[in-house]
N, CA, C and O of each residue as an XYZ file, in Angstrom:
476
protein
N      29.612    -11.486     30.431
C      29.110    -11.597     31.785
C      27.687    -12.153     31.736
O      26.914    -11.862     30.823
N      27.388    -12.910     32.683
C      25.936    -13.732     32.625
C      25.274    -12.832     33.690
O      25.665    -12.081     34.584
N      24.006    -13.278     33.151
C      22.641    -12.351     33.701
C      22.472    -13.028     35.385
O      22.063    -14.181     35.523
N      22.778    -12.306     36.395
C      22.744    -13.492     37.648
C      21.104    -13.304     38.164
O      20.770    -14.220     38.916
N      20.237    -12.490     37.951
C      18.865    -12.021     38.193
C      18.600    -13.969     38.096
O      19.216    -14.759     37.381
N      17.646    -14.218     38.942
C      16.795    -15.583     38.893
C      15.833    -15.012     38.095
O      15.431    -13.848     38.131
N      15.401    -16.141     37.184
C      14.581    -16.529     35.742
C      13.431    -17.333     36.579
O      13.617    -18.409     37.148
N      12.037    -16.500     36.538
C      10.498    -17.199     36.891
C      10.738    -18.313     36.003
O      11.413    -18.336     34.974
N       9.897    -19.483     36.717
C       9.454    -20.796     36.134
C       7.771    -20.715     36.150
O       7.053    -20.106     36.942
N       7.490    -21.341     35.279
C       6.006    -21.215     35.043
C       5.301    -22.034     35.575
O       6.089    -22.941     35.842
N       3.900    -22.458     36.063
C       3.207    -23.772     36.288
C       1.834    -23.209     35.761
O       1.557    -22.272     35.012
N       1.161    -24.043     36.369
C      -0.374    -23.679     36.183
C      -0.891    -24.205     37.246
O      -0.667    -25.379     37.540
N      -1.669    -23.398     37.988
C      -2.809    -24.062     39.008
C      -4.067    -23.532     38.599
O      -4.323    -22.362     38.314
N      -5.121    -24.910     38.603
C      -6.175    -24.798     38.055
C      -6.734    -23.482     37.031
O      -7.647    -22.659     37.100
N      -5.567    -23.817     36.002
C      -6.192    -22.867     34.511
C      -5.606    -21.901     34.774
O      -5.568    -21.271     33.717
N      -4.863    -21.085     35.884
C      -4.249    -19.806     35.990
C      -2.809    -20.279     36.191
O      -2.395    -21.183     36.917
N      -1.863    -19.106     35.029
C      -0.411    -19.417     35.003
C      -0.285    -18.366     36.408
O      -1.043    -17.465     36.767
N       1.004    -18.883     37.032
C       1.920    -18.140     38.218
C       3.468    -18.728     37.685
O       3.997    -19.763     37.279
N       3.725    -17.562     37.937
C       5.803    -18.144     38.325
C       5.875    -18.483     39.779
O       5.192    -18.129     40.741
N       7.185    -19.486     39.617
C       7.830    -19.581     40.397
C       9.453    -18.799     40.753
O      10.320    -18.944     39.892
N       9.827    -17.925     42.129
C      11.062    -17.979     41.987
C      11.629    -17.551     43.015
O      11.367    -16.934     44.047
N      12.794    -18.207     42.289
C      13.770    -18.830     43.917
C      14.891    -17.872     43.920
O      15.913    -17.952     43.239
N      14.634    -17.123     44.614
C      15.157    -15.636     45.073
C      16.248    -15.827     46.825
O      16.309    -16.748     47.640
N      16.622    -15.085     46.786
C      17.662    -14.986     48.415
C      16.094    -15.080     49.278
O      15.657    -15.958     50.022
N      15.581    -13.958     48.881
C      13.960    -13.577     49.758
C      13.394    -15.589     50.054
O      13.478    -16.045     51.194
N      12.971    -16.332     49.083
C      12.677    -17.441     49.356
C      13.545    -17.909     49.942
O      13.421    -17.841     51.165
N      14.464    -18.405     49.550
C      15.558    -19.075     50.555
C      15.214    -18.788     51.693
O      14.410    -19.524     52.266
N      15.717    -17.672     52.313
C      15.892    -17.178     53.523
C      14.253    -17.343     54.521
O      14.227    -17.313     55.751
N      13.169    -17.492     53.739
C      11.895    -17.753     54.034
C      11.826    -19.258     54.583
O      11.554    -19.636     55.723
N      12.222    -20.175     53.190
C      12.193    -21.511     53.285
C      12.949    -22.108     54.682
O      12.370    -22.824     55.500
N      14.175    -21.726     54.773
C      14.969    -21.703     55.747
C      14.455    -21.722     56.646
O      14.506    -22.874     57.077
N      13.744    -20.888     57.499
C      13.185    -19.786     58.656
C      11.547    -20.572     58.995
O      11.013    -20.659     60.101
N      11.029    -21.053     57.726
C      10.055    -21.873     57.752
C      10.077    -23.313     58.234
O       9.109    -23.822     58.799
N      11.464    -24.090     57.937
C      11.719    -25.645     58.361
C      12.973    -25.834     59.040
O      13.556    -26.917     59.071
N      13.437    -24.647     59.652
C      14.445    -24.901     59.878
C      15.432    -25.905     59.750
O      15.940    -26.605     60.626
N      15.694    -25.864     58.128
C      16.573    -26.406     57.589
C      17.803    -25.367     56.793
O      17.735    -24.138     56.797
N      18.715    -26.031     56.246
C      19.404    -25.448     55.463
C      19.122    -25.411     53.898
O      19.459    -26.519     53.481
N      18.703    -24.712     52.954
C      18.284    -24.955     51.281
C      19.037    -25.981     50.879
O      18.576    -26.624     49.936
N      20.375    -26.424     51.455
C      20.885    -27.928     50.317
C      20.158    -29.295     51.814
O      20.881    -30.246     52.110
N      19.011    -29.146     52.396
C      18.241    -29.931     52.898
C      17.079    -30.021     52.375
O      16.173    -30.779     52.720
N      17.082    -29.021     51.282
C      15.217    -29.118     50.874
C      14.980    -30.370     49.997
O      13.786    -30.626     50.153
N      15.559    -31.346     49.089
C      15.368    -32.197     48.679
C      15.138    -33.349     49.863
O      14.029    -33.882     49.896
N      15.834    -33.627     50.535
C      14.987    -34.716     51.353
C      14.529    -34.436     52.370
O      14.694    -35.166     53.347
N      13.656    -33.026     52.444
C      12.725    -32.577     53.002
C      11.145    -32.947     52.362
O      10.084    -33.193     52.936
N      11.483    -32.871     51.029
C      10.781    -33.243     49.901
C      10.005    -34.196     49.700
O       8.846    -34.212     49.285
N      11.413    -35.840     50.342
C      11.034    -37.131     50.097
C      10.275    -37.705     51.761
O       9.793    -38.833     51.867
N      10.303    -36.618     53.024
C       9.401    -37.127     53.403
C       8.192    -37.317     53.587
O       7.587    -36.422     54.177
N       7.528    -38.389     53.203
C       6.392    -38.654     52.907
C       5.135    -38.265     53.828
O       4.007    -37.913     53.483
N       5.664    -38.431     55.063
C       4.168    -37.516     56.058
C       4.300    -36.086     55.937
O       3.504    -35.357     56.530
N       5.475    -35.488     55.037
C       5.499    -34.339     55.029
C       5.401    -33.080     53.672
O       5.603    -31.873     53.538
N       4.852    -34.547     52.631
C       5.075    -33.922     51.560
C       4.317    -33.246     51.101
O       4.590    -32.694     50.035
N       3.070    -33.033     51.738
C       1.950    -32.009     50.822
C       1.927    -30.959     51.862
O       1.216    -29.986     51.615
N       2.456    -30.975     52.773
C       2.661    -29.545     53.984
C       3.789    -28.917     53.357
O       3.834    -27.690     53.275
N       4.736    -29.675     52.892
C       6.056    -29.182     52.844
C       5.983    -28.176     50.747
O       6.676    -27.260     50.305
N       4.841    -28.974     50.091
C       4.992    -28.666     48.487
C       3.793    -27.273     48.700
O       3.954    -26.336     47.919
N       2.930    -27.187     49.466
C       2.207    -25.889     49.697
C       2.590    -25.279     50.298
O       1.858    -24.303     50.465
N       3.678    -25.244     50.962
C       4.162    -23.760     51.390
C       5.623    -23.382     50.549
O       6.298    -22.354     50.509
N       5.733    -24.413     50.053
C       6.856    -24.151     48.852
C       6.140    -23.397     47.475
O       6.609    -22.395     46.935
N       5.447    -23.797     47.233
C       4.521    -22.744     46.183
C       4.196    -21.687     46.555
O       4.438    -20.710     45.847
N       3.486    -21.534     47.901
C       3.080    -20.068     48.326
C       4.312    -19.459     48.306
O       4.258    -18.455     47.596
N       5.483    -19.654     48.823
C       6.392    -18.609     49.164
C       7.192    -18.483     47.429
O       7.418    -17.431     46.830
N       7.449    -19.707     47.007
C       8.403    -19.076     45.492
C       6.737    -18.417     44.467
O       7.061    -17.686     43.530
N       5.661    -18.568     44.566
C       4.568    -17.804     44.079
C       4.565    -16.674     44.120
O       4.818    -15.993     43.126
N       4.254    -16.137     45.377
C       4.443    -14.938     45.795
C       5.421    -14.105     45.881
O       5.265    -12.889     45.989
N       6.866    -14.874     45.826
C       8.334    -14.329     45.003
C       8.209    -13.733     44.008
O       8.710    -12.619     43.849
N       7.309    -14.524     42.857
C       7.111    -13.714     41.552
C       6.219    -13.094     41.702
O       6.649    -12.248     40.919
N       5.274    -12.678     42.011
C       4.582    -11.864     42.595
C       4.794    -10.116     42.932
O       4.340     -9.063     42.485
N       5.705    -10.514     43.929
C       6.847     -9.180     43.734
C       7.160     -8.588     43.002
O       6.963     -7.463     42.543
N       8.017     -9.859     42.773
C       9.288     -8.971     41.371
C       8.574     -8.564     40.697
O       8.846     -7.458     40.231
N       7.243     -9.248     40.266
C       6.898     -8.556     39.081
C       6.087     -7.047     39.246
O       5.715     -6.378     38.282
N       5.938     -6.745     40.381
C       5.304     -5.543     40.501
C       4.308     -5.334     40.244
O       3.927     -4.166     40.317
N       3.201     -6.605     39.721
C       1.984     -5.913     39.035
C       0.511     -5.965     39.968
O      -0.648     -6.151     39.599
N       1.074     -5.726     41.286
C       0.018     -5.674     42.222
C      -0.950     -7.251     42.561
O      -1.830     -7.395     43.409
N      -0.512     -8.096     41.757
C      -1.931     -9.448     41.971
C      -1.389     -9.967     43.574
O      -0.196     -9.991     43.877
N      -2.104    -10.224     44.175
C      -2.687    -10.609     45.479
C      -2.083    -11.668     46.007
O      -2.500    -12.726     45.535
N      -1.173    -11.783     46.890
C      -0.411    -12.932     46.988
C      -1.559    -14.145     47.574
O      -2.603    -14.108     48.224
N      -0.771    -15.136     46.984
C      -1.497    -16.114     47.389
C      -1.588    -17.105     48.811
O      -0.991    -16.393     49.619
N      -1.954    -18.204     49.474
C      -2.206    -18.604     50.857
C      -1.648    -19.668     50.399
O      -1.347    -19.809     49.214
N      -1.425    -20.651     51.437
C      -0.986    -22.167     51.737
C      -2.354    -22.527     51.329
O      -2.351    -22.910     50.159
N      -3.606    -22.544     51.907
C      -4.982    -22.879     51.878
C      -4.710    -23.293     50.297
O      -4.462    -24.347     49.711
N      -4.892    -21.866     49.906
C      -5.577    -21.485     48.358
C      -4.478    -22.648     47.640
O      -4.875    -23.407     46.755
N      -3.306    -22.667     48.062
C      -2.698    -23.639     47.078
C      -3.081    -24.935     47.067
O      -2.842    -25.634     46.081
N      -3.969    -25.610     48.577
C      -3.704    -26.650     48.744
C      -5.159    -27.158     47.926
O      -5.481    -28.314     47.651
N      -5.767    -26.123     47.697
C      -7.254    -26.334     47.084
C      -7.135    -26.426     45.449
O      -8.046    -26.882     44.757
N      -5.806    -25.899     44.883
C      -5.560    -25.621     43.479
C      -4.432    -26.903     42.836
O      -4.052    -26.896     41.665
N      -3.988    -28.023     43.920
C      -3.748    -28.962     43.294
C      -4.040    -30.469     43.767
O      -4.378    -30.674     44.933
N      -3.940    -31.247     43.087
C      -4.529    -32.228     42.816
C      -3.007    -33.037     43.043
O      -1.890    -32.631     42.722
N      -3.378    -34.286     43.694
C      -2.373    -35.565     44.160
C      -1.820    -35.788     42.578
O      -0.610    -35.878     42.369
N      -2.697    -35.859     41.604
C      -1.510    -36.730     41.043
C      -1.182    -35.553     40.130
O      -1.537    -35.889     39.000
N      -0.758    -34.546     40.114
C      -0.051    -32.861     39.756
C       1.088    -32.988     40.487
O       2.157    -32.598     40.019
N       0.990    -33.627     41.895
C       2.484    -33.496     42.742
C       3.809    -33.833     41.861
O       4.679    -32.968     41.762
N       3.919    -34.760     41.390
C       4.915    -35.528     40.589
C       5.922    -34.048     39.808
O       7.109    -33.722     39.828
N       4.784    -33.539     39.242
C       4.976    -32.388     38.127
C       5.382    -31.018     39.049
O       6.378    -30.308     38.911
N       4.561    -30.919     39.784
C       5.183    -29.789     40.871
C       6.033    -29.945     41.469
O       6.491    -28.877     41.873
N       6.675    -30.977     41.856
C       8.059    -30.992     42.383
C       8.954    -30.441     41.443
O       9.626    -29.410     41.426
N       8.786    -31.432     40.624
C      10.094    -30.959     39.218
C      10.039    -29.383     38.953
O      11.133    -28.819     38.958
N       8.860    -28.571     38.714
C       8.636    -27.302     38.696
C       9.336    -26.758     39.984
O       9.968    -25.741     39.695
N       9.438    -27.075     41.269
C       9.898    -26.224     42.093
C      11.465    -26.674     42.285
O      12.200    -25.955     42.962
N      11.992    -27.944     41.644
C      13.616    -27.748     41.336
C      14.264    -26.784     40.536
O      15.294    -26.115     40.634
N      12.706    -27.005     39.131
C      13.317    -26.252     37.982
C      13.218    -24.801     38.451
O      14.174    -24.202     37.959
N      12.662    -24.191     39.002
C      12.790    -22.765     39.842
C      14.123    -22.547     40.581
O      14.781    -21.507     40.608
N      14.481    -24.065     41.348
C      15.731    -23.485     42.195
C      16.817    -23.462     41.315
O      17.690    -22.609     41.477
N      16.917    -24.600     40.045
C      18.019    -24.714     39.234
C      17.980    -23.154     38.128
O      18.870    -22.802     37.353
N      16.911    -22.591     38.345
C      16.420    -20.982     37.327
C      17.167    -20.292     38.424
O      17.999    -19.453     38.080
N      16.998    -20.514     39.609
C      17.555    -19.100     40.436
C      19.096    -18.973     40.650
O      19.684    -17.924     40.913
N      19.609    -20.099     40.509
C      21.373    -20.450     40.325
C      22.017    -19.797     39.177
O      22.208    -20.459     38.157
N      22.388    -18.505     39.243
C      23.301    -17.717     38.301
C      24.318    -18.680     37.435
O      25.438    -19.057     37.779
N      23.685    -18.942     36.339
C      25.209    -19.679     35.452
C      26.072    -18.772     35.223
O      25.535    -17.713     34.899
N      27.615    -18.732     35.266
C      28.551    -17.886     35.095
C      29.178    -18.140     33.443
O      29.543    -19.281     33.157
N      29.251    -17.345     32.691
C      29.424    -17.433     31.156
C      31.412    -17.402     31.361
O      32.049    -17.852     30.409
N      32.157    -16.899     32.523
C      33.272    -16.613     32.621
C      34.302    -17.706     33.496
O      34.048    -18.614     34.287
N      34.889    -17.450     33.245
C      35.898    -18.585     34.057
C      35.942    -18.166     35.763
O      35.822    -16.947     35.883
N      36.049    -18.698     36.752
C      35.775    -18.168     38.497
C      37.476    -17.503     38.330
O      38.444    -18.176     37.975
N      37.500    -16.108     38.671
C      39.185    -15.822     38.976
C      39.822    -16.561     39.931
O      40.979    -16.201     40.147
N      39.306    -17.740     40.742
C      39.795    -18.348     41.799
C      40.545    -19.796     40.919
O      41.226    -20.634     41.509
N      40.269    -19.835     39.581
C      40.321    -21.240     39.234
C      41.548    -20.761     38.280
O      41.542    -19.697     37.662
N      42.737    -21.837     38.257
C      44.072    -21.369     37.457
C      43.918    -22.700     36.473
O      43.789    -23.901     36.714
N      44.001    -21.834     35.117
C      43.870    -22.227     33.997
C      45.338    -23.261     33.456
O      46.452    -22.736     33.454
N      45.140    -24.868     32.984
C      46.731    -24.926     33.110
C      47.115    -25.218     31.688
O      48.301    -25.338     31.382
């Protein structure tokens, strides 16, 4: 049986590590935030008047995801504070970091689906 718990992704903003993670809790945030559906967040992504509104509040909320989980009290972080902790040409790299979070939060199944007949 595979571990279905979502796996933090790491980044760095300015010299301090944070996880990222993409939890039901984010989803359901992200959602509620752009009223979109989560298989809309990629070309939510690619629009361009919207892409540094849309990549700082995507950090604050899967940030502060790990944050949680991890229980160890640190201070969640702001949209502001993120937007001050990266730099234009970091975007490139932070995108990929906040796929690789959603592709971490997707339970791989080690077992065959009982719905699928083996032939």
């Amino acid at each position: 049986m595979s571990d279905l718990r979502p796996k933090h992704t790491g980044i760095t903003l300015s010299g301090k590590e944070y996880g990222l993670l993409f939890d039901l809790n984010a989803i359901d945030e992200i959602q509620d935030r752009f009223d979109i559906s989560i298989s809309q967040l990629g070309d939510l992504m690619k629009n361009e008047r919207k892409t540094f509104k849309v990549l700082k509040v995507l950090l604050m909320v899967l940030i502060n995801e790990a944050i949680d989980d991890s229980e160890n009290g640190e201070t969640h972080v702001t949209e502001n504070f993120v937007g001050r902790k990266i730099t234009v040409a970091e975007i490139p790299t932070l995108k990929d970091k906040i796929f690789a979070a959603f592709a971490n939060g997707t339970p791989e199944s080690d077992e065959e689906s009982p719905n699928v007949k083996s032939e």
